[in-house]
C-alpha positions as CSV (number, residue, x, y, z in Angstrom):
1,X,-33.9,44.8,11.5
2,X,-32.4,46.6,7.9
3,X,-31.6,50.1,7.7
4,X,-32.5,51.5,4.5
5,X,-29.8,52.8,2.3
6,X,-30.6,56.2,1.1
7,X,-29.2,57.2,-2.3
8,X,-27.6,61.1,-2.6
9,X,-27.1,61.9,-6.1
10,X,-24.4,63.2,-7.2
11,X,-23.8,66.7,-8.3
12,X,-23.2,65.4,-12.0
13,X,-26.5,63.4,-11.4
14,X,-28.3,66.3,-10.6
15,X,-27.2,68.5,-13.3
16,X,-27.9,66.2,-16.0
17,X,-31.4,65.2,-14.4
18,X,-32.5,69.0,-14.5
19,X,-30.5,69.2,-18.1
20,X,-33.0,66.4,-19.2
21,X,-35.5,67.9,-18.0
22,X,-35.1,71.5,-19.6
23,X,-34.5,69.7,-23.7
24,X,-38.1,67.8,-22.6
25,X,-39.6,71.1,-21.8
26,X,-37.9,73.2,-24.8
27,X,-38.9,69.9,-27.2
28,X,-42.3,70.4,-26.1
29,X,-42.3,74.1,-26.7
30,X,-40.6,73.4,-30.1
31,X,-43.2,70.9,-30.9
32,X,-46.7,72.8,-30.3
33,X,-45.0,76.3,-31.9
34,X,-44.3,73.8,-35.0
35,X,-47.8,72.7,-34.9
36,X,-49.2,76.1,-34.5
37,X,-47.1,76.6,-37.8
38,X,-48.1,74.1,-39.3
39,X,-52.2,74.7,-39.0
40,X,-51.7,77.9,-40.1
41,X,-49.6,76.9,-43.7
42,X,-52.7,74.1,-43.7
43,X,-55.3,76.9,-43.3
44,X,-53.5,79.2,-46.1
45,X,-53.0,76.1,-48.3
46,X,-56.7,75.2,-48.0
47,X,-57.3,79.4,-49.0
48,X,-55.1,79.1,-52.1
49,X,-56.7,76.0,-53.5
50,X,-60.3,78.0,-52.9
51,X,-58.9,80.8,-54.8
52,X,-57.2,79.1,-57.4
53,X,-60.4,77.1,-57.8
54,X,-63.0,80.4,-58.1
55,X,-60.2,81.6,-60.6
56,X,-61.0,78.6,-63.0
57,X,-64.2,79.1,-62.6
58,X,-64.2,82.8,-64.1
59,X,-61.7,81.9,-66.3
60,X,-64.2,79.2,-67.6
61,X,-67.1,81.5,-68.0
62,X,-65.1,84.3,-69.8
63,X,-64.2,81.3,-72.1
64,X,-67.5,80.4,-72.9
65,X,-68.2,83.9,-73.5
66,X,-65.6,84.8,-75.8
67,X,-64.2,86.7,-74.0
68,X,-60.9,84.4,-73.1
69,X,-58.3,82.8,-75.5
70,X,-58.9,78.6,-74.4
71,X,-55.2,78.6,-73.4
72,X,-55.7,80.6,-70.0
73,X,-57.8,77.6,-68.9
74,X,-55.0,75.5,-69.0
75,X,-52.9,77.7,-66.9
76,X,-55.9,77.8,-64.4
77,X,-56.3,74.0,-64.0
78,X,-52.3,74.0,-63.8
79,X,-52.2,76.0,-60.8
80,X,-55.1,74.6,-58.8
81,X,-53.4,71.1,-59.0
82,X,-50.3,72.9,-57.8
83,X,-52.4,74.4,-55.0
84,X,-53.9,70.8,-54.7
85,X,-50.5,69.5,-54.5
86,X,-49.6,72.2,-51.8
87,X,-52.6,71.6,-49.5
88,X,-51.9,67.3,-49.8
89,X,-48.0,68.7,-47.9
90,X,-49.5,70.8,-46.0
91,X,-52.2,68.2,-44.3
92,X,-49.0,65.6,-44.3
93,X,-46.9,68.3,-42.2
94,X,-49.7,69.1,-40.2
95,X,-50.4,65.4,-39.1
96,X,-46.6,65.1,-38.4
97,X,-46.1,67.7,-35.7
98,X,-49.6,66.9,-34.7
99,X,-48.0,63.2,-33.9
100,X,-45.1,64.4,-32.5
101,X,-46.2,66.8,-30.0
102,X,-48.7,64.0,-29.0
103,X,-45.7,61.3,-28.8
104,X,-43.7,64.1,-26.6
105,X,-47.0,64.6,-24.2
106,X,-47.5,60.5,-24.0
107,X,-50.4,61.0,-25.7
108,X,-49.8,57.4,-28.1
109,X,-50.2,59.6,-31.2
110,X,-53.6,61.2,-30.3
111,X,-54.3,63.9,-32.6
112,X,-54.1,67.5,-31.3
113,X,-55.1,71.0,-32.2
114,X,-54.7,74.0,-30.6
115,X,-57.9,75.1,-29.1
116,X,-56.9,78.9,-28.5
117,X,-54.6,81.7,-30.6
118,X,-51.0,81.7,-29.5
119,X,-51.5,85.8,-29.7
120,X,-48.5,88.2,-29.8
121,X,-45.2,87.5,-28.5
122,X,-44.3,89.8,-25.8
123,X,-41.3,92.0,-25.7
124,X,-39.0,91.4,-23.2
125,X,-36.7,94.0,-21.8
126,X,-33.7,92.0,-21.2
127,X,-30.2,93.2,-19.5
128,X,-27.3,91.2,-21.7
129,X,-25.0,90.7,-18.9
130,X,-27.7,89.7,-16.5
131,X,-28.9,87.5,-19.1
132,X,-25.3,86.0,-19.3
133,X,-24.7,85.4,-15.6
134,X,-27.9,84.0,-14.9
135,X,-27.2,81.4,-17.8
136,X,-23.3,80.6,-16.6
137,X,-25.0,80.1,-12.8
138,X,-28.3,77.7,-13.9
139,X,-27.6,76.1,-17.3
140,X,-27.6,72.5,-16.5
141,X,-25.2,71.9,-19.1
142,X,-22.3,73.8,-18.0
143,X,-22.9,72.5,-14.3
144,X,-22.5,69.1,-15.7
145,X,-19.2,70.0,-17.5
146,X,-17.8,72.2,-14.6
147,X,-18.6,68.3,-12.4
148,X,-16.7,66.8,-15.1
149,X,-14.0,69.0,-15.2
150,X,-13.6,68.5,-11.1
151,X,-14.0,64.7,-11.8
152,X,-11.0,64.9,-14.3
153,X,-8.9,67.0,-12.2
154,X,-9.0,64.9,-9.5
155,X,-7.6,62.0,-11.6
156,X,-5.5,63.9,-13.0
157,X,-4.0,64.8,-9.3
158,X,-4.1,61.1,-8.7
159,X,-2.0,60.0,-11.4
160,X,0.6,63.0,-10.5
161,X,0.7,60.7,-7.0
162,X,1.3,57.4,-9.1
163,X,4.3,59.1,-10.3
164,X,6.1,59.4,-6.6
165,X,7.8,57.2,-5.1
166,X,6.5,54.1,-2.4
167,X,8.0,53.3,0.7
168,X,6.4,50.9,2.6
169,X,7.4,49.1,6.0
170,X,6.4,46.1,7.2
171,X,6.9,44.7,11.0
172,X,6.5,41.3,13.1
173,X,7.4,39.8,16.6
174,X,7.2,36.3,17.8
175,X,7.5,33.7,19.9
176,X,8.3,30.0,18.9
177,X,8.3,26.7,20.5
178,X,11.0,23.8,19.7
179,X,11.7,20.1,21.1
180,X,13.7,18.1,19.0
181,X,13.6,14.8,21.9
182,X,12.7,11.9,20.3
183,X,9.6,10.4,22.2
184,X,7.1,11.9,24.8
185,X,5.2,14.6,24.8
186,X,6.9,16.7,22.4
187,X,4.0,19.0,21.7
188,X,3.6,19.9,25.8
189,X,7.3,21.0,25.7
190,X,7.0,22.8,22.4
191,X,3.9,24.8,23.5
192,X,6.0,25.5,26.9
193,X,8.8,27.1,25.1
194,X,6.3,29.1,23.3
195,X,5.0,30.7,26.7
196,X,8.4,31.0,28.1
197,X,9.9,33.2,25.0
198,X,12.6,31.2,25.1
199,X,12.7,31.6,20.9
200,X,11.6,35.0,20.0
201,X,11.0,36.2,16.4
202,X,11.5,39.7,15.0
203,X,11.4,40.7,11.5
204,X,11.3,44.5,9.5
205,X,11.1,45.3,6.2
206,X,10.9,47.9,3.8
207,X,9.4,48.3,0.4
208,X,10.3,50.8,-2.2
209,X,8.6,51.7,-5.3
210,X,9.7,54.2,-8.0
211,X,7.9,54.5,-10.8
212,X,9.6,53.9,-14.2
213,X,7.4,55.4,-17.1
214,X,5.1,53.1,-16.8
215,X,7.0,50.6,-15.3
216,X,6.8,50.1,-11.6
């Protein structure tokens, strides 16, 4: 039979789990508000090369007619390649955050659009020092550097202890056998003695360390 071992995480480990998890949720957030942002420059871009377009085109006519010096169209067909231009960013930012928020969702770069209007932000009616305690009790980020700061002050009480002196004592009791008769069964006799305590060992002993800087 195995018993499982069961793994408790650490404080530390906790905190920076649930801090991981908040910057995914707040990338998220970032990342379809930026692509909310950028459909709506695309749409407005798309709107200014329509207008800059119809504005050529009565610039053109009122040419035709006489009615325009030639030089305007120029300025016309200057600014809808600048809208042009525009729009051609617009569509490239627009693709990007698309891609992003997809790569954030695990989507492999599928492209996304918002299917409904984000609408109005509310207005929240917010107390500043409740606002303040409830972020010094639940930010994930100052519970991982308040485990830190435990973490280092615990070492730092350890190597105040590393600075005291050592004494250490050491103890041991025996008994011995000896037969120094040439022949027979010297290791019968020996092992007698050993049972008799007829030679008994005792020895104590004391070590003491004082640290020396950082000599010991």
């Amino acid at each position: 039979l195995s018993t499982p071992i069961i793994a408790i995480p650490s404080p530390m480990a906790e905190a920076s789990a649930e801090q991981q998890r908040q910057t995914v949720l707040s990338d998220v957030a970032g990342a379809y508000w930026d692509l909310v942002y950028a459909g709506e420059a695309l749409q407005t871009a798309r709107e200014d090369v329509e207008v800059a377009q119809e504005e050529k085109r009565i610039v053109e006519g009122r040419r035709d007619a006489g009615h325009m010096a030639p030089v305007e169209l120029t300025r016309v067909e200057a600014a809808v390649a600048q809208t042009q231009l525009a729009l051609i960013e617009a569509d490239n930012l627009h693709q990007a955050a698309s891609y992003r928020l997809s790569t954030l969702l695990a989507l492999d770069g599928t492209p996304l659009e918002p299917t409904t209007a984000p609408g109005d932000i509310p207005t929240l009616d917010l107390d500043l020092g409740q606002a303040i305690e409830a972020t010094l009790a639940n930010n994930p980020q100052i519970q991982v550097q308040e485990a830190a700061l435990a973490n280092a002050e615990a070492n730092l009480a350890s190597a105040r202890h590393a600075r005291l002196p050592t004494l250490s004592v050491t103890g041991s009791m025996g008994w011995r056998g000896y037969d120094d008769e040439v022949g027979g069964d010297n290791y019968a006799a020996a092992r007698s003695e050993v049972f008799s305590g007829a030679f008994p060992t005792r020895y104590v002993g004391a070590d003491l360390s004082v640290p020396l800087l950082n000599r010991q």
